[in-house]
C-alpha positions, 0 to 999 in steps of 0.5 A, spaced: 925 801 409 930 806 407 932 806 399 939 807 398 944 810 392 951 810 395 954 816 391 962 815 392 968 817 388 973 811 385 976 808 391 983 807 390 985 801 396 982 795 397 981 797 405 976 802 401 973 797 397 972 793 403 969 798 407 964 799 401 962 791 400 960 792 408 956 797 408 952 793 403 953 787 408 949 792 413 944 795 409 942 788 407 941 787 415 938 793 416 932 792 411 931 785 414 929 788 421 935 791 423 940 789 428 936 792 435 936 787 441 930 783 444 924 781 441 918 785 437 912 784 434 913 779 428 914 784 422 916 790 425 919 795 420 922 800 425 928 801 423 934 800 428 941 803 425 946 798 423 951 796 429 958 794 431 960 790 438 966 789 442 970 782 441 975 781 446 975 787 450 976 791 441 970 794 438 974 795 432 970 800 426 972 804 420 967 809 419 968 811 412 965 820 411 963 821 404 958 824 400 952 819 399 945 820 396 939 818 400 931 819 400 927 822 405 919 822 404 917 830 404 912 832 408 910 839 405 910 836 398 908 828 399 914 827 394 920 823 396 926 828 395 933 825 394 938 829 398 946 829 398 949 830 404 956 828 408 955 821 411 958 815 416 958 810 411 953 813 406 947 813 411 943 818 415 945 815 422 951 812 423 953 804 426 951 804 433 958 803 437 956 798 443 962 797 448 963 794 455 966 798 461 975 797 460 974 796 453 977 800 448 975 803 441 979 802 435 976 806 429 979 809 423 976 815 420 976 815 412 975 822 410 973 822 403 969 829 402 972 833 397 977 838 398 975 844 402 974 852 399 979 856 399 975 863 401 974 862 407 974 868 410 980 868 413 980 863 417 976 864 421 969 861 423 965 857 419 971 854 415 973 848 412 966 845 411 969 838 409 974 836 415 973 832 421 974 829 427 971 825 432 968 827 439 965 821 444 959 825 447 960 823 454 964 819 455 969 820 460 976 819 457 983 821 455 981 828 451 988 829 447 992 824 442 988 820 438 983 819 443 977 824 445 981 830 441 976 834 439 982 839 436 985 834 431 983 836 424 982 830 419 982 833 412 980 831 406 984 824 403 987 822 410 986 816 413 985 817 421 986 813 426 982 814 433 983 809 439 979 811 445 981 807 452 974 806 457 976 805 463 974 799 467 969 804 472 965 807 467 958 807 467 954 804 463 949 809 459 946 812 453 952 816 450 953 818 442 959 820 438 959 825 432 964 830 429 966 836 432 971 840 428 970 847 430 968 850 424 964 844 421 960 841 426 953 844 424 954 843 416 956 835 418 950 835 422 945 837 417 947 830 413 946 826 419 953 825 422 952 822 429 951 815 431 949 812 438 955 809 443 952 805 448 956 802 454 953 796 458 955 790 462 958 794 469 956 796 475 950 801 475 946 798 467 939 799 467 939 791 465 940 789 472 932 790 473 928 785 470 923 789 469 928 792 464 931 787 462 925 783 460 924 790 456 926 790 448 930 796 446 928 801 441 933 806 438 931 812 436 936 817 433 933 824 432 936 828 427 935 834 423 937 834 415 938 841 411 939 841 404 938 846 398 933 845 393 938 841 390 938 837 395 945 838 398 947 841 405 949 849 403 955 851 406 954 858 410 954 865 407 962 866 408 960 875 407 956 875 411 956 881 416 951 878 421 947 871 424 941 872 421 939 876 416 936 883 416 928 883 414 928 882 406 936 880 405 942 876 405 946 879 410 946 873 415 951 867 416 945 863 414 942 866 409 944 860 405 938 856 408 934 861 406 928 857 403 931 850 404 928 843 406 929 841 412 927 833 414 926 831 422 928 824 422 928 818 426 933 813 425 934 816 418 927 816 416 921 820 416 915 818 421 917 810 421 913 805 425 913 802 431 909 796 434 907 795 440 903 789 444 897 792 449 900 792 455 907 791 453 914 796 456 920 797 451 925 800 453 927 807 448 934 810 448 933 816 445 938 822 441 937 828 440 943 829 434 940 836 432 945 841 431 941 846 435 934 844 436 929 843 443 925 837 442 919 836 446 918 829 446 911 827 448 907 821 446 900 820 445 895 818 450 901 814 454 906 816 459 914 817 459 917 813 464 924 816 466 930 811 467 936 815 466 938 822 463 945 823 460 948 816 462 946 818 469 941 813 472 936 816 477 935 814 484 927 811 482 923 811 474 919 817 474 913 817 471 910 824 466 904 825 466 900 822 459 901 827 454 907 831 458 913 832 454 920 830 455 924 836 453 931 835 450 936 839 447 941 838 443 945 832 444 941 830 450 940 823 450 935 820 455 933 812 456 925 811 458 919 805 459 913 806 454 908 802 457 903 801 450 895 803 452 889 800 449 890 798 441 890 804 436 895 809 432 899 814 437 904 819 434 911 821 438 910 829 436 916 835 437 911 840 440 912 847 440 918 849 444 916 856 445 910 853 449 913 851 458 917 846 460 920 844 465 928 843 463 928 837 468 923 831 468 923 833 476 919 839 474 925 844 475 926 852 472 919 851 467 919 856 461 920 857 454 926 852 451 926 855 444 933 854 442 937 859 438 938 857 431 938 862 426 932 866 422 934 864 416 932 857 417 924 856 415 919 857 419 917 849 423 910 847 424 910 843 430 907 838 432 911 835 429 910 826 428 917 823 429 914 816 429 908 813 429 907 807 434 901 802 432 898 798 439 895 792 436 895 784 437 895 780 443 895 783 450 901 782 454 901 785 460 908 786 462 910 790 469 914 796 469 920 797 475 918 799 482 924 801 488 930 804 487 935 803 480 942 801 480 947 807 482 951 809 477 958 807 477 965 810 477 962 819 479 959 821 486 952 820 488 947 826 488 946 825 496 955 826 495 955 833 491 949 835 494 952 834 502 960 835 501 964 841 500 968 841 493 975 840 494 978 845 488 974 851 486 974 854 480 972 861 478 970 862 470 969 869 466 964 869 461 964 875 457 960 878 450 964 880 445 960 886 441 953 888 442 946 886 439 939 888 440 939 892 447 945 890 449 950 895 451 958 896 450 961 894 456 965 899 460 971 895 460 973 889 455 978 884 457 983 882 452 980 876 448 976 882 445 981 884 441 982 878 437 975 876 436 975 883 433 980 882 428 977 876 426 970 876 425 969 884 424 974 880 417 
């Protein structure tokens, strides 16, 4: 399990003190077996992240952002390396938020980082590492106020209300939430900012099929953990003159990373595990929560059984083939059945994202998913294991789901966007700001050019 060191300043309130006693509380729960739903095999170490539920229409949290020290085992050295990085409560995942539609979520924001630099390249991106915000990835809400307002600005010291009303149609699914101040998100991704939101309870959950509600869920938040050698998360080169640097320098905006460690986590944790009974389906959520890595999932000798996409329900499962690899970009999430094989050890794998996948488990658009992050970062040896599920103990033959699964509430359905003309259209243009590789100056530049110029050529 997890090993924790929780490094904080003074706390100067008792709400801080508090918040602090209930983080205990929760590592207490989560080295105990966690807090995921449904049974299990008896003894199983499998980590789940600690989680918050609604209570009379309020899911009421603080979520307190600080520096905390953690451990993750190294791969490349056999070592166990302690890092410290910005965090929800001093964990590398934070609380799972678990609400029903009309509910409304009630946070308070504690920003306990320390104050940010002050050379900032002007103002310009990246800047402010240590301020915050809040974004509910996927949710359909109120983007402005205290609510879903991805342009707040949480700064160091402050206290920060959020208050999000979900409405009484949403649909229930696998969502998340996770920092998202312009600027910031990338550094505060590395430390493992992000937690899963889930909605369940109203028309369209997956719950309402037996075969899956007989099912246990499995959480399983992917993340990747960036640090220096000294195991803080480096914040970027602000001299930098462009996104990767040249062959042999450190011109580039991530140089900063050049031989660093990066640590691909599940739940927190390097390559936890997972047991299965012979013939037994659970029920996984899965989170991309990398700043900027495709994650071809695959998982041995098994099929993937695809329910949902996004909070999106399918119209029936769709069944990959065995070894076929799900692929999920950054901030996709995606619910599916695994139904365990014959006993043995299996590995759940990121394969190579430059290999061919199709960007739809339909099979739409088969390509390379290599994702654009920067050269600066280390070199990945794929494939690599994000959790190894062990198939042992006695055979429990359970079926998986046939036939339709239920609509998914409050959007159109496929068959509608698909047959009906759309009332507004809404023309977007899309322009690029300067030249690269073989690219050309176009012939006439729009005006937005102009201000991007000013700033980033800084």
């Amino acid at each position: 399990m997890s090993r924790k060191e929780i490094f904080t300043a003074t706390r100067n309130n008792l709400l801080q003190i508090s918040m602090v006693l209930g983080v205990i509380t929760l590592l207490s729960l989560w080295s105990m077996g966690g807090c995921s739903s449904g049974g299990g095999t008896s003894g199983d170490e499998f980590p789940q992240p600690p989680e918050i539920m609604s209570e009379n229409g309020t899911l009421q949290a603080v979520l307190d952002v600080f520096l905390a020290n953690n451990f993750i085992d190294n791969i490349d050295t056999g070592l166990t390396d302690q890092v410290n990085t910005p965090t929800y409560n001093g964990d590398l995942i934070g609380p799972t938020l678990r609400i029903q539609p009309g509910d409304t979520i009630d946070i308070e924001i504690l920003n306990n980082l320390p104050e940010n630099p002050t050379n900032v390249r002007m103002g310009a991106f990246p800047h402010l590492p240590h301020t915050t915000n809040l974004h509910t990835h996927g949710l359909t809400v109120d983007p402005g106020g205290i609510s879903d307002n991805v342009f707040r600005l949480m700064d160091p010291g402050t206290s920060n209300p959020v208050e999000v009303n979900v409405g009484s149609d949403h649909q229930s699914g696998t969502f998340w939430y996770h920092p998202h101040k312009h600027g910031s998100v990338s550094f505060q991704f590395f430390g493992g900012m992000m937690g899963f939101l889930i909605i369940e309870g109203g028309p369209g959950d997956l719950r309402q099929v037996p075969e899956i509600a007989d099912a246990r869920e499995v959480l399983m938040g992917f993340a990747v953990i960036r640090t220096g050698q000294d195991g803080s998360v480096p914040f970027v080169n602000q001299d930098a003159s462009d996104f990767s640097s040249d062959a042999g320098a450190t011109n580039g905006l991530w140089s900063t990373f050049q031989n660093s460690n990066a640590y691909f986590v599940t739940n927190g944790e390097v390559n936890p595990t997972l047991r299965m009974r012979p013939g037994e389906v659970q029920h996984w959520r899965l989170l991309n929560g990398a700043s900027g890595e495709t994650l071809p999932i695959a998982l041995e000798g098994h099929s993937l059984h695809i329910l949902a996409n996004d909070g999106i329900n399918q119209p029936e499962m769709i069944s990959l083939g065995v070894n076929q690899a799900y692929v999920m970009g950054a901030g996709n999430r995606v619910d599916l059945l695994v139904k365990a094989g014959v006993p043995g050890t299996y590995e759940l794998q990121v394969l190579n994202p430059s290999s061919t996948y199709s960007i739809t488990p339909q099979g739409v658009a088969p390509g390379p998913r290599t994702a654009r992050i920067g050269g600066d970062f280390p070199a990945v040896n794929y494939p690599l294991t994000l959790a190894t599920i062990v198939v042992e103990g006695e055979s429990d033959d359970m079926p998986l789901p046939s036939g339709p699964l239920p609509d998914t509430s409050g959007i159109p359905s496929r068959e509608e966007m698909l047959e009906n003309a759309p009332a507004h259209i809404r023309n977007v243009a899309f322009e690029i700001c300067g030249t690269g590789g073989n690219m050309t100056e176009p012939t006439s530049r729009l005006p937005s050019c102009g201000w991007y110029y000013t700033i980033y050529d800084a």
